[in-house]
N, C-alpha and C positions, 0 to 999 in steps of 0.2 A: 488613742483609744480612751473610750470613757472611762470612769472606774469601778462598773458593773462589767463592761466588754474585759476589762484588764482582770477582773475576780473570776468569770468565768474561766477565761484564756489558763489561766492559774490551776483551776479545778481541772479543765477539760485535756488540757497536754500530757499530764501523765497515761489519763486512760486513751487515749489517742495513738500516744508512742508504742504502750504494750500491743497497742492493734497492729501493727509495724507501719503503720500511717506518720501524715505530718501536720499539726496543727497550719493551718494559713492563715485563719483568721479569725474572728467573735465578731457579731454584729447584732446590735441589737436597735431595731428601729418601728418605728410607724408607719402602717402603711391601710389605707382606708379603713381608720378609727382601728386598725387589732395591732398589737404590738406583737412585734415576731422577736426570739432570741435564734440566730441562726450562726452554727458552728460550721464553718469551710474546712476539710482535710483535704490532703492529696496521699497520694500513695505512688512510689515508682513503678511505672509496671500500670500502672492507672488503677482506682477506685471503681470498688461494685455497689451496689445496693444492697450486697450483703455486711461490706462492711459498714457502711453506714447506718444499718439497721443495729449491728452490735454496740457500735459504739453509741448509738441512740440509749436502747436500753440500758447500756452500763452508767450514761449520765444522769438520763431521768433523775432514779432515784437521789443520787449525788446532790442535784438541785431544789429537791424539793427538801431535800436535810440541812442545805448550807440557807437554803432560803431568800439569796441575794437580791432577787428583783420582788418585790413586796405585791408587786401588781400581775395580772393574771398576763397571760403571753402564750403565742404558738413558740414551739420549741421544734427544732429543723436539726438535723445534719444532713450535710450535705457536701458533692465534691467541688471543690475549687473551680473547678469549669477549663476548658481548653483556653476560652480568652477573660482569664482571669484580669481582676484587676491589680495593678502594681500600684504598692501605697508606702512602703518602707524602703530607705537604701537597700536593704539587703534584699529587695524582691528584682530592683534591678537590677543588681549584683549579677543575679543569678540568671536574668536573663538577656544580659548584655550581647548583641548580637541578632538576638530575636528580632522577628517582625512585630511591631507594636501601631497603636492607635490611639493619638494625641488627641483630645479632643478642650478647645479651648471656650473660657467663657464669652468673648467677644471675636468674631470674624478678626482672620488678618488675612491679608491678600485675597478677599472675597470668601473664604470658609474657615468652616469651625473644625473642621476634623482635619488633619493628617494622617498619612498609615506610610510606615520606614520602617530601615532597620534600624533601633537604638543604640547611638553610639556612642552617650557618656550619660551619665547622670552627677549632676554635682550641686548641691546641697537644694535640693529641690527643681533646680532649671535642668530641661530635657534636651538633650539633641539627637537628632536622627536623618538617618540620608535615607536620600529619596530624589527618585530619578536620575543619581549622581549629584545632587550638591546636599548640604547639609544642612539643617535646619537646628537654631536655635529656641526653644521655647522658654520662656522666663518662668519661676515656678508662679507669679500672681495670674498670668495668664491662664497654665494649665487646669482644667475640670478633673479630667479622666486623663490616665494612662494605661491602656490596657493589652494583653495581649494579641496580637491579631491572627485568624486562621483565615489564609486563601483558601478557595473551594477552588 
């Protein structure tokens, strides 16, 4: 994490926990010339638009007093999403077992993406099985690791 993403994360998990939510992530990027600050919670039980609307309003002002990004920006809350992305050890941790979606910088074996179930993560390289054998991904290889949902 940056260390704008790591000073908000900072500010925003206290008011996030009293929401009885879970901080997942800070992001803060570029995206057709507007810079977005956007805060991911989850909640067990799943996330409404009610709470992300409180926890919106309880940060606002929080940001505009601590001040950290000096330049103007859209500011988001919003829920983590069903096919989240996995970016920390402890995200695989947590979803070790899951179905997930490997997606690699360069083809191997003719495509970029994989979808398994995850069955190790170790200090960055991914493995997952898939149609019965198991697949290694090296971490320089992987792009994305993300959640995956069958319809």
């Amino acid at each position: 994490m940056s260390k704008i993403t790591e000073q908000i994360a900072a500010l925003a998990r206290p008011v996030v926990e009293e929401e009885g939510c879970t901080l997942w992530d800070v992001e803060y990027v570029r995206e057709a010339g507007t810079w977005y600050l956007r805060v991911f919670v989850d909640r067990e039980g799943g996330l409404s638009i009610d709470d992300c609307e409180r926890i919106s309003r309880r940060l606002d002002p929080m940001l505009d007093e601590a001040d950290p990004i000096p330049d103007s920006y859209v500011f988001e809350v919003g829920s983590a999403g069903a096919e989240r992305e996995l970016k920390r050890p402890r995200d695989f941790e947590q979803f070790m077992g899951h179905e997930v979606e490997v997606r690699l910088y360069q083809p191997m074996d003719g495509q970029k993406s994989f979808v398994g179930t995850l069955k190790e993560y170790d200090g960055g390289d991914v493995t997952i099985e898939t149609a019965g054998k198991e697949i290694r991904f090296d971490k320089g290889r992987v792009a994305l690791v993300r959640l995956h949902v069958s319809i």
